[in-house]
C-alpha positions as CSV (number, residue, x, y, z in Angstrom):
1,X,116.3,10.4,115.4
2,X,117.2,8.5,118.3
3,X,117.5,4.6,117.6
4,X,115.1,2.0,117.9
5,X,116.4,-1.3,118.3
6,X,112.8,-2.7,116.8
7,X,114.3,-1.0,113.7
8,X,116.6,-3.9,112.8
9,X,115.5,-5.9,110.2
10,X,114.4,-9.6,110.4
11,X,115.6,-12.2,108.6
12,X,112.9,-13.6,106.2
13,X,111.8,-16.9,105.7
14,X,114.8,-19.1,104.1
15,X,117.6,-16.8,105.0
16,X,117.7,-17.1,108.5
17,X,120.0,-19.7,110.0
18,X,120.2,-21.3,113.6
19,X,123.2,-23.2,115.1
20,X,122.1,-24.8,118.4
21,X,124.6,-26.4,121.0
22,X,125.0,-28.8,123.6
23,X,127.5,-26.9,126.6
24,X,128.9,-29.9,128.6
25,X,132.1,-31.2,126.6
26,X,131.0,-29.3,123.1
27,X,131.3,-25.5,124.3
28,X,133.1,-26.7,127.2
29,X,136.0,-29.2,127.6
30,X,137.1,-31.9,131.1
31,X,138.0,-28.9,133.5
32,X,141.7,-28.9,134.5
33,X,142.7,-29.7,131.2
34,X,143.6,-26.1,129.1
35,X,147.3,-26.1,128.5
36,X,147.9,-29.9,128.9
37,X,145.6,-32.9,127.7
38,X,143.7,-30.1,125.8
39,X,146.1,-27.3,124.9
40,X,143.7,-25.4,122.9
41,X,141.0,-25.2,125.8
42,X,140.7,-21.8,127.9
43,X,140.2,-22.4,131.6
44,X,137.7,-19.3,133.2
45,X,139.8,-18.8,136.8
46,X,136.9,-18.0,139.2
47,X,134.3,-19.4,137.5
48,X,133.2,-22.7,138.6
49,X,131.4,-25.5,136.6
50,X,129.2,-28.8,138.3
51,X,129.7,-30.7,135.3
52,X,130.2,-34.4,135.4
53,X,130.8,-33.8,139.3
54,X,132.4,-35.0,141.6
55,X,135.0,-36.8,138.7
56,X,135.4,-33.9,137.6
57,X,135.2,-30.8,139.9
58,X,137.1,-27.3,138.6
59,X,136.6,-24.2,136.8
60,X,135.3,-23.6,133.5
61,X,137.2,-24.5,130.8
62,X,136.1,-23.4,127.7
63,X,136.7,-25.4,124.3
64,X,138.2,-24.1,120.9
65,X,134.8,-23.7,119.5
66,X,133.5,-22.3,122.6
67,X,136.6,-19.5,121.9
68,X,136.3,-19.5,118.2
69,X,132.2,-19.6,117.5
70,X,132.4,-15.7,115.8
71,X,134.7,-17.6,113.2
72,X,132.3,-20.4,112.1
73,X,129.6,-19.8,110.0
74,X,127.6,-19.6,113.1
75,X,128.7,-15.8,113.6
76,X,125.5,-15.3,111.3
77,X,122.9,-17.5,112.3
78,X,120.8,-17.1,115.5
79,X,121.8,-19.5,118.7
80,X,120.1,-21.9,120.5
81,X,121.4,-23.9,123.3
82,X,120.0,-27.6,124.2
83,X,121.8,-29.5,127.2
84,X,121.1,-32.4,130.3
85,X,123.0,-30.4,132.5
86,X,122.0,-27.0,134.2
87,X,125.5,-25.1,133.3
88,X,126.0,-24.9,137.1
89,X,122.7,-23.4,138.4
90,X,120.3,-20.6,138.4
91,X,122.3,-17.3,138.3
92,X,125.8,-18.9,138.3
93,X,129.2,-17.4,136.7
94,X,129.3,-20.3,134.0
95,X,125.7,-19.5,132.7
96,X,126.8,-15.5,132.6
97,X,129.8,-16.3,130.7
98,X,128.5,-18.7,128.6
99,X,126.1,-15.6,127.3
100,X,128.7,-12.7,127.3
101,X,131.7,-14.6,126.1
102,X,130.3,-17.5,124.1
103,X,127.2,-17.1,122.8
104,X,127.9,-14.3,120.3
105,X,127.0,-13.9,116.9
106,X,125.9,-11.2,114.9
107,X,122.0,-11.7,114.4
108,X,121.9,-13.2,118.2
109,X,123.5,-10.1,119.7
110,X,121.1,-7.9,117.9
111,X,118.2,-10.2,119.0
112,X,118.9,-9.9,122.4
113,X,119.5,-6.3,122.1
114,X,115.5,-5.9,121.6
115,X,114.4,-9.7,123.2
116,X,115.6,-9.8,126.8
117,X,113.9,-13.0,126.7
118,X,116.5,-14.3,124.0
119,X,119.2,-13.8,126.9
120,X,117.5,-16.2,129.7
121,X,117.9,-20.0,130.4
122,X,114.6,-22.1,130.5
123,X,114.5,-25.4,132.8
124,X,112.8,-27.8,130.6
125,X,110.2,-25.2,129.0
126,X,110.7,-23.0,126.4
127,X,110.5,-19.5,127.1
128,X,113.4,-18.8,125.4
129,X,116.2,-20.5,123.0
130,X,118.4,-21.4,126.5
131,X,117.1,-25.2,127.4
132,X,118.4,-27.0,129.9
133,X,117.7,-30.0,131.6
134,X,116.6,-31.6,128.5
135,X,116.9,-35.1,128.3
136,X,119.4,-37.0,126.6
137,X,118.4,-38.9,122.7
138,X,115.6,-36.3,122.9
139,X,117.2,-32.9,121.7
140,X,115.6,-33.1,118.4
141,X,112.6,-32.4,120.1
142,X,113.6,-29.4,121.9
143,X,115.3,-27.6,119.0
144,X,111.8,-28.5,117.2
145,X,110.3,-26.0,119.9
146,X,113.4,-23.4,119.6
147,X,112.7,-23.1,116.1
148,X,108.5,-22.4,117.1
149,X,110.1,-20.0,119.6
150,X,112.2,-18.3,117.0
151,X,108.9,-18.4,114.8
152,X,107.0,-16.7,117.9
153,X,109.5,-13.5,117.6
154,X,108.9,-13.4,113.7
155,X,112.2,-15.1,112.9
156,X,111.8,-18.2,110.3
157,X,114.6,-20.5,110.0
158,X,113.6,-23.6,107.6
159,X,114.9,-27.3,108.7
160,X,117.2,-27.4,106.1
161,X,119.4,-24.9,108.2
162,X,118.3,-25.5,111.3
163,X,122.3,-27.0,112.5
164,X,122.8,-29.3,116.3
165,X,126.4,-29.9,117.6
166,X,126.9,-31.9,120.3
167,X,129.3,-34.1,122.0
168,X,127.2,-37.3,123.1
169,X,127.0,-40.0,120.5
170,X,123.5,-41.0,121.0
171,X,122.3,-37.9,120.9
172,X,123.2,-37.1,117.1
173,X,120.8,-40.5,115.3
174,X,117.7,-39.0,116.1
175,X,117.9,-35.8,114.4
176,X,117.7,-38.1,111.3
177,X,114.1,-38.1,111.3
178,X,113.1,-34.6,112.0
179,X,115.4,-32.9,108.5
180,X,117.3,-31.1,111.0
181,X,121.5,-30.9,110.4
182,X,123.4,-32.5,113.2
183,X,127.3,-33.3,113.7
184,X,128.9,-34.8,116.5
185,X,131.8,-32.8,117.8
186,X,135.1,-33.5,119.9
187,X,135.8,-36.3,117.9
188,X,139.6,-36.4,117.9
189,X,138.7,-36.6,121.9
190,X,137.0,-38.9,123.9
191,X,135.8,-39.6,127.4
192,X,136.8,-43.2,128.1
193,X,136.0,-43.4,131.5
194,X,132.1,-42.0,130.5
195,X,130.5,-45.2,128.5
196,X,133.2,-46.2,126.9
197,X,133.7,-43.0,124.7
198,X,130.4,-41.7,124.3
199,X,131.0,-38.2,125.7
200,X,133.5,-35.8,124.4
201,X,136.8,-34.6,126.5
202,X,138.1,-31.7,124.9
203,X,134.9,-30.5,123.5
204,X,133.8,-29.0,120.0
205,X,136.8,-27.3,117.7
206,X,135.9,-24.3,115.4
207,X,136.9,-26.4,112.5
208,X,133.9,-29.4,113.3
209,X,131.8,-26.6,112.9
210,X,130.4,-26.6,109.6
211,X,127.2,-26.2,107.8
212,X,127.7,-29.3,105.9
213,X,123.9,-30.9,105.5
214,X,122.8,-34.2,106.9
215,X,123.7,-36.0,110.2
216,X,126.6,-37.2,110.8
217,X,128.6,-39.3,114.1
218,X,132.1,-39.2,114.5
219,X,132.4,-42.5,112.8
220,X,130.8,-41.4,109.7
221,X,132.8,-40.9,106.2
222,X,134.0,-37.9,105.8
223,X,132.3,-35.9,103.3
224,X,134.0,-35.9,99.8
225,X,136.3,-32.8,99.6
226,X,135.4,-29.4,97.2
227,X,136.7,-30.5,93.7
228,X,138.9,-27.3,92.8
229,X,137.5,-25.2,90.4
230,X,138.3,-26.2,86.8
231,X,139.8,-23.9,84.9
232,X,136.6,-23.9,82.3
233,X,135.3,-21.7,84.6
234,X,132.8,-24.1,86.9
235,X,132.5,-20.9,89.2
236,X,130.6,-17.6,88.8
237,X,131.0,-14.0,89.8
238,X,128.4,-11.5,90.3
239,X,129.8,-7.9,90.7
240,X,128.2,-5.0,91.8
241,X,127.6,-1.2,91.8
242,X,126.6,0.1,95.3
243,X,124.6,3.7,94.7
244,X,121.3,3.5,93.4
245,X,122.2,-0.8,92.6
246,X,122.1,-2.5,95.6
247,X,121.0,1.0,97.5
248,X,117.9,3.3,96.2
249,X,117.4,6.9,96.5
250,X,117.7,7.5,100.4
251,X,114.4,7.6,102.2
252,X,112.2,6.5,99.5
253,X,110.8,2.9,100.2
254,X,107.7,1.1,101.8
255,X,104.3,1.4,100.4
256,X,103.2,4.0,98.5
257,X,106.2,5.4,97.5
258,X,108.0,5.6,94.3
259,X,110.2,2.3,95.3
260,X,107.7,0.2,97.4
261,X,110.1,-3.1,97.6
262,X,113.3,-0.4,99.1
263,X,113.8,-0.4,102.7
264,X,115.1,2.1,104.9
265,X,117.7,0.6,107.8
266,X,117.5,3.3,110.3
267,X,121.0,4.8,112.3
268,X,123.2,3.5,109.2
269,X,123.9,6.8,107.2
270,X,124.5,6.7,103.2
271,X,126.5,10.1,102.2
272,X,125.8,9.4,98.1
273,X,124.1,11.6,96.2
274,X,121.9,13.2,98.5
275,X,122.4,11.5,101.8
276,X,120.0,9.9,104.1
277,X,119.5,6.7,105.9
278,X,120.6,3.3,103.7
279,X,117.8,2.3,101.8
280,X,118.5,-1.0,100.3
281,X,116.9,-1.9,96.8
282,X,114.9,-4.8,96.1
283,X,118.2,-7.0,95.0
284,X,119.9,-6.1,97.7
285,X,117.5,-7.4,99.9
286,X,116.6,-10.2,98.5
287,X,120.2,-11.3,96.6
288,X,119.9,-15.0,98.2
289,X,117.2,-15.5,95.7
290,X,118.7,-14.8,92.6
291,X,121.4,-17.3,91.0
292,X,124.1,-14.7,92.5
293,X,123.5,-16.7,95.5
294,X,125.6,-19.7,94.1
295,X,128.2,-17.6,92.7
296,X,131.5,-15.4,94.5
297,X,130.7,-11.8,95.3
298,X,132.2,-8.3,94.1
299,X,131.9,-4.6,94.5
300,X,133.4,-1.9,91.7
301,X,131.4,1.3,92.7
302,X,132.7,5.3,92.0
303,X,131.5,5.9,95.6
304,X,133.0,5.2,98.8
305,X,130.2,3.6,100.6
306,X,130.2,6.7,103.7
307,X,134.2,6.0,104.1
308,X,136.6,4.0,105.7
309,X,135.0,2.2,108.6
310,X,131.5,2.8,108.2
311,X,128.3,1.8,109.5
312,X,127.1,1.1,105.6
313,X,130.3,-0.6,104.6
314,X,129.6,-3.0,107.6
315,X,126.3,-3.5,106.8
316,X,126.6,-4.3,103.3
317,X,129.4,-6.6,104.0
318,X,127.3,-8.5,106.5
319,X,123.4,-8.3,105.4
320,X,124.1,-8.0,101.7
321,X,127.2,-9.9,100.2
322,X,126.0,-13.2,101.5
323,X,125.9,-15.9,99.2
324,X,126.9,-19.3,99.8
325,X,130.5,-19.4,98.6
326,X,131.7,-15.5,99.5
327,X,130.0,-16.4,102.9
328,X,132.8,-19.7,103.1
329,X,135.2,-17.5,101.6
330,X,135.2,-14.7,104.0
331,X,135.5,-16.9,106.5
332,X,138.6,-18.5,105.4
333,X,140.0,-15.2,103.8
334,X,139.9,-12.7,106.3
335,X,141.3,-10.5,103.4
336,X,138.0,-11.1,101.4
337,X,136.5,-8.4,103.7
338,X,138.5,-5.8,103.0
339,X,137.3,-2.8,101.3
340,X,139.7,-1.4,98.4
341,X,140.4,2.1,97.6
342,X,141.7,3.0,93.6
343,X,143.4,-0.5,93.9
344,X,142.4,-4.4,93.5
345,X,143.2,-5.6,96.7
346,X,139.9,-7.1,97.3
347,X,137.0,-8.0,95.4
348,X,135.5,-5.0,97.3
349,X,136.8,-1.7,94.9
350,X,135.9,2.0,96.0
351,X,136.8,4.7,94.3
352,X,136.7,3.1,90.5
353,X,136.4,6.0,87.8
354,X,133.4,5.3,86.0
355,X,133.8,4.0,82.5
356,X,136.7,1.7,83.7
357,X,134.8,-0.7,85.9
358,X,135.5,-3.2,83.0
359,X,139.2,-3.3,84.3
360,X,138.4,-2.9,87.8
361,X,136.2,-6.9,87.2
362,X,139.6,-7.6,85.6
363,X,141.2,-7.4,88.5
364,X,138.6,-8.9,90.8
365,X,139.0,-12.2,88.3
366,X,142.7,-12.1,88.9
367,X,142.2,-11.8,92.9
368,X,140.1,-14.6,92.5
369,X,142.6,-16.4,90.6
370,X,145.6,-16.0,93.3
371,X,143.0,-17.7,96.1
372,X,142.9,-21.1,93.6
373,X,139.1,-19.6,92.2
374,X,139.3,-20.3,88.9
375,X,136.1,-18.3,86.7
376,X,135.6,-18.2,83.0
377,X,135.2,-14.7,81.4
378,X,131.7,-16.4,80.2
379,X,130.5,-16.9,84.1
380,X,131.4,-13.0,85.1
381,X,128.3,-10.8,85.9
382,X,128.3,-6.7,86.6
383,X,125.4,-5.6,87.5
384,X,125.1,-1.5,87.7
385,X,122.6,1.6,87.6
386,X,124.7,4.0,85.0
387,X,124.7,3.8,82.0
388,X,127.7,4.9,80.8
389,X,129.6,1.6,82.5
390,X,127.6,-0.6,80.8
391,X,128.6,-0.3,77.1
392,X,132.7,-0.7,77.8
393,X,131.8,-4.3,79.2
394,X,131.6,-5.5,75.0
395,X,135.4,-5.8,74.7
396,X,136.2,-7.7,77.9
397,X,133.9,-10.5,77.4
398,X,132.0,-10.2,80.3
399,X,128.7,-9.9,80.9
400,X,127.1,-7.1,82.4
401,X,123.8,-5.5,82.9
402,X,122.1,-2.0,83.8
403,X,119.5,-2.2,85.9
404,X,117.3,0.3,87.4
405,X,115.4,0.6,84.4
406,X,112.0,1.3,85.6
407,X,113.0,4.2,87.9
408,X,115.5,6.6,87.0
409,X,116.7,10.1,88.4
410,X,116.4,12.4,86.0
411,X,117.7,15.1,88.4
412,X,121.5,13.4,87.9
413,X,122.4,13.4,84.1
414,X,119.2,13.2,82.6
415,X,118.4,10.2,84.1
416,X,121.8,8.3,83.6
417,X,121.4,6.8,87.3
418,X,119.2,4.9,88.9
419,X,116.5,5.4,91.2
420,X,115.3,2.9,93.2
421,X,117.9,0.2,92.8
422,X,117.7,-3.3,91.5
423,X,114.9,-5.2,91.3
424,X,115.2,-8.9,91.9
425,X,113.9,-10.0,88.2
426,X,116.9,-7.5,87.0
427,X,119.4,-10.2,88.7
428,X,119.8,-12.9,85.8
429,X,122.6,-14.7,84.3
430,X,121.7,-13.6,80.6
431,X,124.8,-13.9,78.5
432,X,125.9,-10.5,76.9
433,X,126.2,-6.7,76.9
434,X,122.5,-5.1,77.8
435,X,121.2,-1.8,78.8
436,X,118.3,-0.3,80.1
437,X,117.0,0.5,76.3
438,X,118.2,-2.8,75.1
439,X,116.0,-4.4,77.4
């Protein structure tokens, strides 16, 4: 098999995301100013940028979100870009910076990996998601055609996480009446001597990057912070099984086949059972749907997921265990990601005998517990294919549910596994201890 980039998979409608940015003074700071006025900011030796010429001629000099934009939430959404100025010309060394060094994210860089198109800079059109030369108090309009451009390529991102950053104060009000999210950045830094303040000077910071809804100016109230989690449990936990839970048997899935809602991600390589291409069930695809998508994530699986440093591991970790708080929470604890081996280090456990995973959820809660995530027996959730790990669950006070119950392989202990995976109806909150014949 030799790999198809057209192979990736695109986001459906309602998962996709798109984080959009102004360049001059948002991804960019005043040039001359890394190390001093701006000690954050990177300056780009070499690399020359026009803006706000002649007050301010120099190299590039990048901000700390232009640096940092891989460690916002942004790392998962696709990019746009929306800007007045021209980032210094056709074919210059700021526009092929900006798109090497800055404009990285995960679904982005595999976009452009398959849409050249994605990669190039339109002058006031929109033949692709790079505008520039758009006029100020009007951006709403041109991330309005982004998203049709993104729509164009199969890609549907809904309003509602459709996200604008930029500098210029009156370029934020607007977005008000088109239900897009828009946040005005480099707020601890102003521009004085450009309309009294209404442009940025150091430019966006990774931390103004958020995906907090609505529009807001640097003026606005801040938004009211997280209440902690009580310690009646206000948070919930989903844990899962891996082989034949969130995967199905490898290579069975599309139409006609025993598990039409599995599909096969090409070049990543399962090594359970009987080895193959990922297939991902019907949950795993779809896990944003299911109440899980509110709660924290976890993994207990007998399997390894293909090793230590695998293509699967990365993919699960990225396409699958994505709901709205693990999604926070891996961002601000890197050690959330980690994949754990006979231990609890993570909420991501390999390597758990089978019959124990009751203890291995233990654990998870307790992780939880040490990062200030407080969740009630009541609120836990394992989800998995065998049914032998189901039962033990009675005594912990957990919850926990086999799944797979329509399609079983009766090749592996007389059908004690799964087949196909999860479905997405098999994904509830249902209080108790329930198996497959229960059901």
């Amino acid at each position: 098999y030799c790999y198809d980039p057209n192979d990736a998979s695109t986001p459906s409608t309602g998962d996709a995301c798109l984080c959009v940015f102004d360049i001059d003074r948002t991804l960019t700071g005043a040039q001359g100013t890394a190390g001093g006025a701006c000690p954050s900011n990177l300056e780009i030796q070499g690399v020359r940028d026009d803006a706000y010429w002649p007050a301010y001629p120099g190299w590039l000099t990048i901000s700390d979100l232009g640096q940092k934009l891989q460690e916002t939430f942004c790392n998962e959404c696709f990019l746009g870009i929306v800007s007045a100025g021209y980032a210094s010309g056709d074919n210059s060394a700021e526009r092929a910076y900006l798109l090497d060094h800055v404009l990285v994210s995960r679904p982005f860089t595999e976009l452009r990996a398959r849409e050249p198109r994605a990669a190039s800079w339109s002058r006031r059109r929109f033949e692709s998601p790079l505008v520039l030369g758009w006029a100020d108090t009007k951006k709403q309009d041109a991330v309005e055609h982004i998203l049709q451009w993104y729509q164009a390529q199969d890609i549907r991102v809904p309003p509602s996480r459709t996200h604008f950053f930029g500098d210029r104060t009156e370029n934020i009000g607007p977005f008000s009446a088109k239900g897009f999210n828009a946040r005005e950045i480099s707020c601890a830094s102003r521009d004085l001597s450009i309309h009294n303040g209404m442009v940025g000077y150091c430019g966006g910071t990774a931390a103004e990057v958020v995906d907090t809804p609505g529009v807001a100016l640097c003026n606005s109230p801040g938004p009211s912070p997280s209440p902690a989690p009580s310690p009646t449990g206000g948070s919930c936990l989903c844990v899962f099984d891996i082989d034949r839970t969130l995967t199905g048997a490898q290579g069975v899935a599309g139409p006609g086949s025993t598990c039409p809602g599995n599909k096969v991600i090409n070049n990543v390589w399962d090594s359970a059972y009987s080895q193959g291409w990922l297939t991902l069930s019907e949950a795993a695809q779809k896990l944003q749907q299911t109440f899980c998508n509110e709660c924290f994530l976890g993994i207990v699986s007998h399997g390894d997921a293909s090793g230590h440093g695998s293509p699967e591991r990365d993919f699960i970790l990225k396409n699958v265990l994505n709901s709205v708080p693990f999604r926070r929470l891996k961002r601000e604890q890197p050690e959330a990601s980690v994949w754990s081996s006979h231990t609890v280090s993570s909420p991501l456990v390999l390597r758990w005998p089978d019959k124990l995973k009751q203890d291995a959820v233990s654990g998870i809660v307790r992780w939880y517990g040490q990062k200030g995530v407080t969740i009630a027996p009541e609120k836990v959730h394992f989800f998995g294919d065998r049914t032998e790990n189901i039962g033990p669950f009675g005594a912990s006070g957990f919850n926990s549910r086999e799944i797979s119950c329509a399609s079983r392989d009766y090749n592996i202990g007389n059908g004690m596994v799964g087949y196909c995976g999860a479905t997405l109806d098999e994904i509830v909150d249902t209080p108790g201890v329930s198996t497959c014949n229960a059901n």
